[in-house]
C-alpha positions in Angstrom: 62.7 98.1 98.0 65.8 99.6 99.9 65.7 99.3 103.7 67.4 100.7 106.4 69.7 98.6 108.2 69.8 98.5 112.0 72.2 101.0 113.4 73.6 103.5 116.3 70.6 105.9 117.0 71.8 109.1 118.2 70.8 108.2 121.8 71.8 104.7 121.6 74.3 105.6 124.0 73.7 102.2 126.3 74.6 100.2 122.9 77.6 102.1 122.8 78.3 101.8 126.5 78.3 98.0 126.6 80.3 97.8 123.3 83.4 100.0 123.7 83.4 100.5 127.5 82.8 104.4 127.5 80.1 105.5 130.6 77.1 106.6 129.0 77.5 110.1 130.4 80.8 110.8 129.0 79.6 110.5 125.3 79.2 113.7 123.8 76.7 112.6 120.8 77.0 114.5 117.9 75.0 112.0 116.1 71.1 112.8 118.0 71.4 116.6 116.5 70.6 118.2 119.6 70.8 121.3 120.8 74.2 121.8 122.0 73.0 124.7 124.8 70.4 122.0 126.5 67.0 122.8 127.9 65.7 126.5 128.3 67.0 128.2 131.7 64.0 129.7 131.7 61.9 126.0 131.5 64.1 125.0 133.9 63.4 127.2 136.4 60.0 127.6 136.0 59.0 124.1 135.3 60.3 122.9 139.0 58.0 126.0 140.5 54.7 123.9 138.9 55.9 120.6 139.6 52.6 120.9 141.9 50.4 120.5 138.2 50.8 116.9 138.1 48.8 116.1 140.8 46.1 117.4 138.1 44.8 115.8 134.7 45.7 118.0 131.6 43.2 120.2 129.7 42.0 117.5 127.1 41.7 120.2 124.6 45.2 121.7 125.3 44.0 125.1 124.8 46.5 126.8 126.2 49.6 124.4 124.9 48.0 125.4 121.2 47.1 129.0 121.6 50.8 129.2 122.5 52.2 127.0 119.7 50.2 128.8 117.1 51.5 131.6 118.1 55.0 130.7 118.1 54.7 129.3 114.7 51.9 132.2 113.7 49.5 129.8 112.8 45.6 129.6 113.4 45.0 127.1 116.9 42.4 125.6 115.0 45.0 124.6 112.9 47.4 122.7 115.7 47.2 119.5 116.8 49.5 118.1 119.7 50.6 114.6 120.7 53.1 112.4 122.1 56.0 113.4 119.7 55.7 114.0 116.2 56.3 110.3 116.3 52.9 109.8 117.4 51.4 112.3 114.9 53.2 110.5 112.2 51.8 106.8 112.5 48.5 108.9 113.2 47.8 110.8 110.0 49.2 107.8 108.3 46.7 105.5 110.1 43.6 108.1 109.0 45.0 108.7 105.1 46.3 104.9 105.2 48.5 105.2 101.8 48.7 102.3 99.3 51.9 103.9 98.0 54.1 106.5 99.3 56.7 108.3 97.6 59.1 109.5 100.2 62.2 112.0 99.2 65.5 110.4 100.1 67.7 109.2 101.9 66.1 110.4 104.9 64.4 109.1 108.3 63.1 105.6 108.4 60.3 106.5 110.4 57.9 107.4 107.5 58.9 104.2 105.9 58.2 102.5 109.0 54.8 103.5 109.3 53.8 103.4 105.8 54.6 99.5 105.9 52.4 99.0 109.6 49.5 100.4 107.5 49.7 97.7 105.0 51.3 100.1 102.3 54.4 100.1 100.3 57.3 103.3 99.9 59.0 103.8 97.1 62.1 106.5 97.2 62.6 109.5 95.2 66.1 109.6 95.0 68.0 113.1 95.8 71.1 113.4 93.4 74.6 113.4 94.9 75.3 115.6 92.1 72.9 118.5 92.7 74.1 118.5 96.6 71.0 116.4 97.6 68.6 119.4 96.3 65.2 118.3 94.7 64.7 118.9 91.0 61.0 119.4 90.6 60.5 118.4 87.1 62.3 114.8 87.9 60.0 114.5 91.1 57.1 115.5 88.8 58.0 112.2 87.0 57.7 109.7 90.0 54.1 110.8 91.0 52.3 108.5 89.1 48.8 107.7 89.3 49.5 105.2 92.2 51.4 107.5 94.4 48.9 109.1 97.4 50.8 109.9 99.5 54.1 112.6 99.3 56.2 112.7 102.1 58.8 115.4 102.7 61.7 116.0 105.2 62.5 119.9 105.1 65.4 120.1 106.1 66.5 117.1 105.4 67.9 114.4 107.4 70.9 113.4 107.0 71.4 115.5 103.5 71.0 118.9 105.5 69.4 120.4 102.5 65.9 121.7 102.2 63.3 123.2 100.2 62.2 126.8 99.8 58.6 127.7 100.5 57.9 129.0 96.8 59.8 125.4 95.5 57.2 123.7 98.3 54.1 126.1 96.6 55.0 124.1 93.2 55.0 120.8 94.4 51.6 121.6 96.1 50.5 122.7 93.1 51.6 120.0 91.5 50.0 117.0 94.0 46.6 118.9 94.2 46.1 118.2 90.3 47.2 114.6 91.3 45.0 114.2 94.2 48.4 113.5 96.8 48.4 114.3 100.4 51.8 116.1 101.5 53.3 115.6 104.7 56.1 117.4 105.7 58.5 117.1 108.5 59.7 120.6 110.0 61.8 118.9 113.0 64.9 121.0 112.2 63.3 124.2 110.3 64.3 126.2 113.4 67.9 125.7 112.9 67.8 127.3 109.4 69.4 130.5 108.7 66.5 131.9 106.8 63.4 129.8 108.8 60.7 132.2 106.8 62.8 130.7 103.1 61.9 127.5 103.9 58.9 127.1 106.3 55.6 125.7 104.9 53.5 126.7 107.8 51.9 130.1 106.1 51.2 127.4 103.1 48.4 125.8 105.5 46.3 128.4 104.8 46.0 127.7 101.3 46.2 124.2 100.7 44.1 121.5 102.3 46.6 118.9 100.9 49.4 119.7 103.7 50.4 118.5 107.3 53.4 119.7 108.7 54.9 118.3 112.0 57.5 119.8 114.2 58.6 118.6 117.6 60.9 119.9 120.5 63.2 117.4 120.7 66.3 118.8 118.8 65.6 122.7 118.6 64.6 122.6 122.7 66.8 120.2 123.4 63.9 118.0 125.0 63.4 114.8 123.8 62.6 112.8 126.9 59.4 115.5 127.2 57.9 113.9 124.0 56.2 116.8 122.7 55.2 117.2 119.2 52.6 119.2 117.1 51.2 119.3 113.6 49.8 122.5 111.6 47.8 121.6 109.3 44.6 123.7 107.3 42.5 120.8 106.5 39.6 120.9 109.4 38.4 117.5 108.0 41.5 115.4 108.8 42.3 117.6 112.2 38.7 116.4 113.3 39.5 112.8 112.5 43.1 112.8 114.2 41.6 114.3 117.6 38.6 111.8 117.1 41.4 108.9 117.0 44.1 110.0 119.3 43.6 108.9 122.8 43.1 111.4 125.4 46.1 113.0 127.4 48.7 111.1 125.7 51.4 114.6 127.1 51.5 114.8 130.3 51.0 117.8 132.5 54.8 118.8 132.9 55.3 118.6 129.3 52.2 120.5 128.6 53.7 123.4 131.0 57.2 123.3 129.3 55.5 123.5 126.0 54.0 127.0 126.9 57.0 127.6 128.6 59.6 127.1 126.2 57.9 128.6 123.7 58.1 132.0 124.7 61.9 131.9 126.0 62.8 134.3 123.2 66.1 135.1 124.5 66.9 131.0 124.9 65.6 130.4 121.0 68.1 133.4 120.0 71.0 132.5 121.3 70.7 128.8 119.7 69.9 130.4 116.5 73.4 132.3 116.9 75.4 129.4 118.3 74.0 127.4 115.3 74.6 129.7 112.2 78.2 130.4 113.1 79.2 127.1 114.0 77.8 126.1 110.6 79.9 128.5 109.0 83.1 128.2 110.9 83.1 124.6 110.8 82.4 124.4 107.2 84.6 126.9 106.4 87.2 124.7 108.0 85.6 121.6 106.5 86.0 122.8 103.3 89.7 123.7 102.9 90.2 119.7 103.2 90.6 117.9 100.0 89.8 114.6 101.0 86.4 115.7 101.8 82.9 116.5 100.4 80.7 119.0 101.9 77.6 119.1 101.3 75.9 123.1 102.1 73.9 122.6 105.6 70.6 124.5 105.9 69.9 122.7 109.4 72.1 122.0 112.5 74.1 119.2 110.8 76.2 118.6 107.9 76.5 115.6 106.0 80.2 114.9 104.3 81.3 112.3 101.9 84.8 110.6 102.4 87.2 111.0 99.2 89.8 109.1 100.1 90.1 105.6 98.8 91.6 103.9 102.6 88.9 105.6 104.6 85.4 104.5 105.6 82.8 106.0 107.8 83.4 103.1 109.8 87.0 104.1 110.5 85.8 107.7 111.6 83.3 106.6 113.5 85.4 104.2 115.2 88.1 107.2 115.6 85.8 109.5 116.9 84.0 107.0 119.7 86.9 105.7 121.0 87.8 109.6 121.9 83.7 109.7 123.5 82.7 111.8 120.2 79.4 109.9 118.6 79.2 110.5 114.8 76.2 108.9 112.2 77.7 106.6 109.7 75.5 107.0 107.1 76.0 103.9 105.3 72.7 102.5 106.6 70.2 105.5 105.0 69.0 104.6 101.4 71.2 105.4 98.3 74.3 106.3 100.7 76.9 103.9 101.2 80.3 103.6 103.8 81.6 107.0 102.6 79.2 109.4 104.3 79.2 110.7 107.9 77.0 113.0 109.4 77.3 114.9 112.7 75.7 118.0 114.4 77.3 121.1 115.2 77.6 121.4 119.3 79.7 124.2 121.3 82.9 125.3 119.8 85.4 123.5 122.0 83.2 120.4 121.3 83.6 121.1 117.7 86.9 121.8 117.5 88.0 118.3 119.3 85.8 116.5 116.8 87.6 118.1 113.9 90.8 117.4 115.5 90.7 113.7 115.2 88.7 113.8 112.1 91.2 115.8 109.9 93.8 113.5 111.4 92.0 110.4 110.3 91.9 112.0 106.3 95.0 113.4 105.6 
């Protein structure tokens, strides 16, 4: 079964730090695909006003961290569940539906793999084609859910590929596992950097198929990872009741509970990364694009994945080209069915950008 290989995380930066001498803080990582325009002004003004809140337990129920979330993601609160980061939700629902085979669409995040395999299960990969831009052909994924398979597990958008699924695509594979008795779970973490978010979210599916779990986080859209926030939506009341029966009590804390509700709302924040995001994507692909040596694959979230075409170059070499100038990229040659001819990095604020470019069109001509 392929593996992934240790490598750079996006936040590795202390590996990084003690290999190649550069402080921590002058890294700009365009390898942890974060929000380039950091946390919410609004969250950060308002969240050192309550600072006062942890001197008090959290609402067990997190009624208000829900009713907020549901409607940010015009859902049902019934229907949302919160923990520690979708991390957390992850080797939950795995833990309750406990898999004996999971077919996970790839290359993506080891996590699900991870998870599968601490639950005594196996993975298996369905492989997204090179050739079709890393897009899922239905009819071929049809195929690979054999009788064994009870578990589907879905990245949408993708990481690294940057592609996705459309909702009415997602409908068919629904469709398709309910016949075959297979739970779905489906990770929205960068859905909010889409173009189109209403295209491709699977949230308004919840309330038509039990077979579902989506989970989304606010590490990369809200630029808070070190909050470890993360909620799931799913219709199923069954498997809800059974994942708040397991998860242990107040496992967010009462300042991330606060900046959930706050962050939530900071509609002016969430536009303006939107923005930023979509024309980056375009600009930088545009630009992307008009070298030869290159492969770019069409983004849909706030990264693009790019193949290498010429022979002398490696990912190593651009990685080693862009770190030693403070820029972090992904070398992809650790993600299943990629090899040392695929990079991926995020799209951050323009001057950022542009610097990366510089010393990566340099490096391929």
């Amino acid at each position: 079964m392929i593996r992934h290989s240790d490598h750079f995380h996006g936040s590795d930066l202390e590996t990084i730090e003690s290999l190649y001498g550069i402080k921590k803080q002058n890294i700009v990582s365009f390898a942890a695909n974060v929000n380039p325009l950091g946390i919410s002004p609004k969250l950060r003004k308002t969240l050192s006003e309550r600072i006062d809140t942890i001197t008090s337990y959290p609402d067990r129920e997190y009624t208000s961290l829900r009713k907020q979330i549901a409607e940010y993601v015009k859902a049902d609160t019934d229907d949302i569940i919160v923990g520690n980061g979708s991390t957390e939700l992850i080797s939950l629902f795995i833990q309750i539906k406990h898999p004996n085979k999971a077919l996970i669409v790839g290359p993506t995040y080891s996590e699900y793999e991870r998870e599968v395999s601490l639950g005594g299960g196996c993975s298996l990969y369905y492989r997204l084609e090179e050739e079709n831009d890393f897009c899922i052909d239905i009819k071929s994924l049809e195929k690979e859910l054999d009788a064994d398979v009870d578990l589907l597990v879905i990245c949408n958008p993708n990481n690294p590929t940057s592609s996705a699924i459309t909702r009415s695509d997602m409908r068919k594979i629904l469709d398709i596992c309910k016949k075959k008795g297979i739970f779905v779970m489906v990770d929205e973490t960068y859905v909010e950097f889409a173009e189109d978010i209403q295209k491709i979210t699977c949230v308004p599916l919840t309330g038509y198929y039990n077979n579902i779990v989506i989970l989304r986080g606010i590490s990369k859209f809200f630029a808070a990872p070190g909050l470890r926030l993360g909620y799931a939506v799913c219709g199923n009341s069954d498997l809800l009741k059974e994942m708040n029966r397991r998860k242990n009590p107040w496992t967010i804390n009462t300042l991330a509970a606060v900046a959930g509700e706050i962050m939530f709302t900071d509609e002016e924040y969430i536009t303006k990364t939107r923005q930023l995001i979509a024309a980056e994507r375009n600009r930088i692909c545009g630009i992307l694009n008009n070298c030869t040596n290159i492969k770019v694959y069409p983004p849909i979230a706030n990264f693009v994945l790019i193949k290498i075409l010429k022979d002398d170059i490696t990912s190593m070499d651009l990685f080693e080209a862009a770190i030693r100038k403070g820029f972090l990229i992904r070398d992809c040659s650790t993600f299943p069915f990629l090899d040392n001819k695929f990079i991926r990095f995020c799209f951050m604020n323009p001057e950022q950008n542009d610097a990366l470019l510089e010393i990566l069109l340099d490096c391929l001509k």
